[in-house]
Residue frames relative to the residue before (quaternion, step in Angstrom):
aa qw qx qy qz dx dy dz
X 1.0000 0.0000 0.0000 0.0000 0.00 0.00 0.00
X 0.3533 -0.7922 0.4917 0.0772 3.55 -1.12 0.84
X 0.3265 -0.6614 0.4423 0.5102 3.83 -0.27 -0.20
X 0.6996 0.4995 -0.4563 0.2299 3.85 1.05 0.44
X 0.3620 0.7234 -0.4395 0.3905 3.07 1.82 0.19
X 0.1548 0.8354 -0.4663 0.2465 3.28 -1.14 1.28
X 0.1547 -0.7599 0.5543 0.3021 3.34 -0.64 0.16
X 0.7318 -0.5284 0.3790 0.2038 3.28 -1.83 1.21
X 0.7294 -0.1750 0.0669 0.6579 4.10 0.98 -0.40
X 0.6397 -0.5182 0.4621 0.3296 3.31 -1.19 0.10
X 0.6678 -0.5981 0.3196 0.3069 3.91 -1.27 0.70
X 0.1967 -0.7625 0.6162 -0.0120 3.84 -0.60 0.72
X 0.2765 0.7006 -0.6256 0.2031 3.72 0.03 0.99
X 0.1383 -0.6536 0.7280 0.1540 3.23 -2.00 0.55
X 0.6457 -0.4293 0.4723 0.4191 3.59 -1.54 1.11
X 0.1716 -0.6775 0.7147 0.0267 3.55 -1.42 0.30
X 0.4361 -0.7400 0.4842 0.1665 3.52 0.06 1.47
X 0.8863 0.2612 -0.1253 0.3613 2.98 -0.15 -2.05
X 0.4216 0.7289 -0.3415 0.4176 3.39 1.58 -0.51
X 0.7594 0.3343 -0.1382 0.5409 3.69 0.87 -1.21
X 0.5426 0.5211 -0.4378 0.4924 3.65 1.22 0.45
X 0.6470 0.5541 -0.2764 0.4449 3.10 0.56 -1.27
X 0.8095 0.3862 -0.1183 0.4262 3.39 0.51 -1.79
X 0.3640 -0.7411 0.4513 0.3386 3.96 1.55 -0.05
X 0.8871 0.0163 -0.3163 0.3358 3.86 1.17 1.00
X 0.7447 -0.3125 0.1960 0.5562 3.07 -0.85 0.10
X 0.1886 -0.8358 0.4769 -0.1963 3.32 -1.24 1.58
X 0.0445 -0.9110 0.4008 -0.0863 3.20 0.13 0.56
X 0.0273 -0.8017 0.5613 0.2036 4.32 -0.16 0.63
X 0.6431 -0.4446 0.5374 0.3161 3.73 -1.59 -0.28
X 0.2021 -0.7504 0.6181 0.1182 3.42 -0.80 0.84
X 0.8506 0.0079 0.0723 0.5207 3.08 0.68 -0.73
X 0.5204 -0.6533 0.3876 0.3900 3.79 -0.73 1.52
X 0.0290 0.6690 -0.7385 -0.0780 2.83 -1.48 -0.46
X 0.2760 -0.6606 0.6880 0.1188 4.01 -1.89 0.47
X 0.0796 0.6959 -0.7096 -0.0763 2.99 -1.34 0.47
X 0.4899 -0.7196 0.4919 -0.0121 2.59 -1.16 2.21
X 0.3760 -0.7846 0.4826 0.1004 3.55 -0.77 1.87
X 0.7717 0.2050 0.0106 0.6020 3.78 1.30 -0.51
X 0.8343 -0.3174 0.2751 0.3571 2.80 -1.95 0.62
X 0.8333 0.4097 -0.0898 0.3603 3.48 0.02 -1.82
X 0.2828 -0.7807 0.4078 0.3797 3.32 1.78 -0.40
X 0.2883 0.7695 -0.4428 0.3588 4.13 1.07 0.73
X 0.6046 0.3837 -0.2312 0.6586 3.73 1.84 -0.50
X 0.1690 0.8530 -0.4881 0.0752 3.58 -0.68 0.60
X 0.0668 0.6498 -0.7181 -0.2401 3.70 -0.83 0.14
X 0.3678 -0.6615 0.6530 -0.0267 2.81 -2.41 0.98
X 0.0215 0.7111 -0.7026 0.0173 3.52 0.22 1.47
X 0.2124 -0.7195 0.6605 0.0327 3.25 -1.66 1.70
X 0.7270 -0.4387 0.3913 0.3550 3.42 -1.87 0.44
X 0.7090 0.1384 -0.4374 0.5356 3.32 -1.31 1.11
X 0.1015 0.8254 -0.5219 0.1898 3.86 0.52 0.10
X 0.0155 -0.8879 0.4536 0.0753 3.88 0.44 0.63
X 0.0908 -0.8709 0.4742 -0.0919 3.54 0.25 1.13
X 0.2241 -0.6383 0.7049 0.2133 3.74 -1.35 0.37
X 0.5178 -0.5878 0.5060 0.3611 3.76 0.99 0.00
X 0.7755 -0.0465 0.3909 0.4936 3.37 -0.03 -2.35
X 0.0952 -0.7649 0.6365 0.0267 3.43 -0.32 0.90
X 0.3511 0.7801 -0.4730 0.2107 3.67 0.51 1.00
X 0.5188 -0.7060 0.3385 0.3433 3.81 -0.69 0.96
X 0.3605 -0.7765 0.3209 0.4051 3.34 -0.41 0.07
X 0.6934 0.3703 -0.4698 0.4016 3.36 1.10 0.88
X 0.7133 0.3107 -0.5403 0.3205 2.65 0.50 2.02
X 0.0191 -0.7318 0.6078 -0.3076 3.16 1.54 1.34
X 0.5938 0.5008 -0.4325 0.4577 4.04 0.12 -0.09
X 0.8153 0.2753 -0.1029 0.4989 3.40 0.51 -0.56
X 0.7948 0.1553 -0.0953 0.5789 3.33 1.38 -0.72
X 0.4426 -0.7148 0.4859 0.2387 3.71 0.32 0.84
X 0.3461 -0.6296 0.6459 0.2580 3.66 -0.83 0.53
X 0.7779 0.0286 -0.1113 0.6178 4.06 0.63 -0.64
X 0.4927 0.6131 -0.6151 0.0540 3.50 -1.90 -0.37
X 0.8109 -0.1383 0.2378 0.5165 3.23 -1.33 -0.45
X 0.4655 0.6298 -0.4179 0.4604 3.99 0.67 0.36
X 0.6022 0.7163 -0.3165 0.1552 3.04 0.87 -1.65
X 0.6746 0.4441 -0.1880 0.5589 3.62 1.08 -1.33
X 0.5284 0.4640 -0.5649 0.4317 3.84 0.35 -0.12
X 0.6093 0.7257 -0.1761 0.2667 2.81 0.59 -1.93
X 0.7471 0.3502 -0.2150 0.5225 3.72 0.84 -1.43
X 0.4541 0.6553 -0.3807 0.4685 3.62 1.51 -0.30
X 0.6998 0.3852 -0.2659 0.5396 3.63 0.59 -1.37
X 0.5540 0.5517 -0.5050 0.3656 3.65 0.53 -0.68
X 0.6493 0.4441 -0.2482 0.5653 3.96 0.70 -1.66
X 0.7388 0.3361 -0.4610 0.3587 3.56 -0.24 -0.34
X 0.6774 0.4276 -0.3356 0.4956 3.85 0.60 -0.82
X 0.7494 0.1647 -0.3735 0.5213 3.94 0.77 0.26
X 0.7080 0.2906 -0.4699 0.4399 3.66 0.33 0.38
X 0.3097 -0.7133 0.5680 0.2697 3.48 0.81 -1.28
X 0.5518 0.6587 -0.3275 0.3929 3.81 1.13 -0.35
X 0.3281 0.6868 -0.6397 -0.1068 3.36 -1.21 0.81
X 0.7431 -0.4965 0.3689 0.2553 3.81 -1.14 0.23
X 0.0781 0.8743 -0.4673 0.1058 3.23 -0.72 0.40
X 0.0121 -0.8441 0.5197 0.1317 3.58 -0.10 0.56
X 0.4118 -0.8166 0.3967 0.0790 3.22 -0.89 2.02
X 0.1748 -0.8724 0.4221 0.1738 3.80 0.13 1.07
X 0.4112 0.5593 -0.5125 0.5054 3.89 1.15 0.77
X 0.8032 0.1736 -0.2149 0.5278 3.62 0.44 -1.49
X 0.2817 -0.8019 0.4955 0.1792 3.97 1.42 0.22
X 0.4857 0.5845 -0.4469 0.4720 3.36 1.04 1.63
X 0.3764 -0.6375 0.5705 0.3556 4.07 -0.44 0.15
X 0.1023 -0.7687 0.6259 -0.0827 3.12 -1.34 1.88
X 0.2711 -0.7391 0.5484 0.2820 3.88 -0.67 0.18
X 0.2414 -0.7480 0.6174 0.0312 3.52 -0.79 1.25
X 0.3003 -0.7202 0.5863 0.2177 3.72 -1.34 0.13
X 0.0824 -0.8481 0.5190 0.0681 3.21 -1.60 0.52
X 0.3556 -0.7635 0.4206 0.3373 3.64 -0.44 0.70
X 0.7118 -0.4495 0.2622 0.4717 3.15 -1.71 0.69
X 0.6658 0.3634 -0.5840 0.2892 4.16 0.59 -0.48
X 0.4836 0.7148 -0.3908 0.3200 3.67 0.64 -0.27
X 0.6737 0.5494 -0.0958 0.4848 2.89 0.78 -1.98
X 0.6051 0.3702 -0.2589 0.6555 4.08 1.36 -1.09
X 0.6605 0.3734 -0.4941 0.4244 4.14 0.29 -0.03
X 0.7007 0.5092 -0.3502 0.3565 3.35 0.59 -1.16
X 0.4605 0.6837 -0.3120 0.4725 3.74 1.76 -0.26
X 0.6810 0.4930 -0.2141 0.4974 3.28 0.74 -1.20
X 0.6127 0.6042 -0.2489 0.4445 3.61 0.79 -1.25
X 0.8490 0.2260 -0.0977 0.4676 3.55 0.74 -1.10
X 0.3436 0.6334 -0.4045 0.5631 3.33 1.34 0.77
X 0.6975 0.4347 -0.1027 0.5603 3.55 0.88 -1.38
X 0.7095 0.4289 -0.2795 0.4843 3.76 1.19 -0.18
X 0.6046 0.4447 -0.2951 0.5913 3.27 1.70 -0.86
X 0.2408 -0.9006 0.3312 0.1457 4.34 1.28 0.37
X 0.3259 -0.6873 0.5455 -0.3520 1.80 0.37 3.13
X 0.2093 -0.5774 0.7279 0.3049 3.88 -0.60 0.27
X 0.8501 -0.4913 0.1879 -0.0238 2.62 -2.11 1.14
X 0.6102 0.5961 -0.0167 0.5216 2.46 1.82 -1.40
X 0.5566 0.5761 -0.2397 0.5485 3.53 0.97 -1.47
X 0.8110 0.3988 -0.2438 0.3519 3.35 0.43 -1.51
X 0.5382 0.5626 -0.2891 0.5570 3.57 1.15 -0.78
X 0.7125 0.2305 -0.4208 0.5120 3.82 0.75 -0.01
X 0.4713 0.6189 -0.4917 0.3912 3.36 0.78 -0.43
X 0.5920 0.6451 -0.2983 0.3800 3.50 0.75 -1.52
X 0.7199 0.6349 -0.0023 0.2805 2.88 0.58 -1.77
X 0.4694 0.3675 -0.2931 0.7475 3.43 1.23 -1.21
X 0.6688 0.5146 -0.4188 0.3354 3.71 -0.90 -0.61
X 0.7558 0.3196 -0.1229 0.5580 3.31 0.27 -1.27
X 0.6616 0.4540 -0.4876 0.3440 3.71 0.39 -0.33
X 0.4279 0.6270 -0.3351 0.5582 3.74 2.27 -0.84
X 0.7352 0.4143 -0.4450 0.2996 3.20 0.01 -0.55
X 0.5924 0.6110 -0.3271 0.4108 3.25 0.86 -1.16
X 0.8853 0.3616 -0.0465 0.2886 3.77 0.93 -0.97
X 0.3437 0.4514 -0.2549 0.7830 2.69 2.55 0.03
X 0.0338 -0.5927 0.7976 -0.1069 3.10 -1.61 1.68
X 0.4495 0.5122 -0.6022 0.4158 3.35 -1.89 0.51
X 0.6320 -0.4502 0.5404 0.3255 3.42 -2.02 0.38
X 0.0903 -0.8440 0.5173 0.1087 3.47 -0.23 0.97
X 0.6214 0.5404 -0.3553 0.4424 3.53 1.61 0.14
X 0.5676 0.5958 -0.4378 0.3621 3.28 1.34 0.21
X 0.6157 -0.7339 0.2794 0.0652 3.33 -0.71 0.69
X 0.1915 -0.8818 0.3392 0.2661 3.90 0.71 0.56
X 0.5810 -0.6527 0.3250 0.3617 3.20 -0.62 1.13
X 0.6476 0.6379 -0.3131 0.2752 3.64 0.80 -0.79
X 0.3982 0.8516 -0.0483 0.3376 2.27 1.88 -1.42
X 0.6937 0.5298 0.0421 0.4861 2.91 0.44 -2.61
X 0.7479 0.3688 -0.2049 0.5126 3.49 0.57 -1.33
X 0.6604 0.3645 -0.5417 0.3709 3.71 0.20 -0.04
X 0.5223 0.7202 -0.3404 0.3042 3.33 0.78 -1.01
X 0.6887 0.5149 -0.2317 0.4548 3.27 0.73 -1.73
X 0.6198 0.6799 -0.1473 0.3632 3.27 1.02 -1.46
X 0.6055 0.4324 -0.1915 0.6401 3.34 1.57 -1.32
X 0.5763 0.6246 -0.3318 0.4094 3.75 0.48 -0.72
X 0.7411 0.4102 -0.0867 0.5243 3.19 0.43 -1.85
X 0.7187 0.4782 -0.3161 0.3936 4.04 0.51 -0.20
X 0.4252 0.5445 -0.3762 0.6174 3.38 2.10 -0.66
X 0.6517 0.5177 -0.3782 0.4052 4.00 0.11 -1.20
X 0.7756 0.2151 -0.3336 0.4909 3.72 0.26 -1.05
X 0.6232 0.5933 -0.4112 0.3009 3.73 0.43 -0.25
X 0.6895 0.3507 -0.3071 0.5544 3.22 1.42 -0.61
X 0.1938 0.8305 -0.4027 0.3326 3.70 1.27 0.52
């Protein structure tokens, strides 16, 4: 990690009722994108986009004591959410000097978590469990974790497609 790694503005979410019915929790979409920038030159990015359907924190409540359900986490957090269902980050390729989209696996996707926890100034510790829960899921959660759940898919669109006619 560098001191230019960073993210571009701070997170902007609104609750998402029907989202957190449908989906049986608490839900939450993006108001407003945002990147976090993997390197120095900023040439390594992830791009979390608007309607973004997030659980934030998928944390039990008996261990909100140790792991907070919200705080200054919150934006890493919606990072790890987009990487473990898209897997996608950006990159601008300075041979073909064009912007390419690269993949990453869930241990990546769980480092690049840790990293921005520790930029958003998580103490060490916190973050190393944070890390930790994650990575211990991975290990125990099998399946294509970049595929995408349809329900998923459909609120999003849904959120998308109501911005379009509203701004009609």
């Amino acid at each position: 990690m560098s001191i230019f790694t960073r993210f571009d503005t701070d997170v902007d979410l609104r609750y998402e009722r029907r989202a957190s019915e449908v989906l049986g929790s608490d839900h939450w979409s993006v108001l407003t994108p945002f990147s976090y920038y993997l390197d120095d030159d900023k040439k390594k990015w992830v791009l979390i986009p608007k309607f973004f359907i997030t659980d934030v924190t998928s944390v039990p409540r008996t261990l909100w004591s140790f792991i907070p359900k919200h705080g200054k986490h919150g934006q890493a957090a919606v990072v790890h959410d987009f990487l473990r269902r898209y897997g996608l980050i950006h990159r601008y390729d300075e041979t073909t000097h064009e912007f390419v989209q690269d993949t990453v696996t869930r241990k990546e996707a769980d480092r690049i978590f840790y990293e921005a926890l520790l930029v958003l100034g998580v103490n060490k510790i916190q973050a190393k469990l944070m890390w930790g829960a994650v990575s211990i899921n991975r290990v125990f959660t099998s399946g294509d974790w970049g595929k995408y759940e349809l329900d998923v898919e459909m609120l999003e669109r849904e959120l998308r497609e109501n911005d379009l006619i509203g701004n009609l």
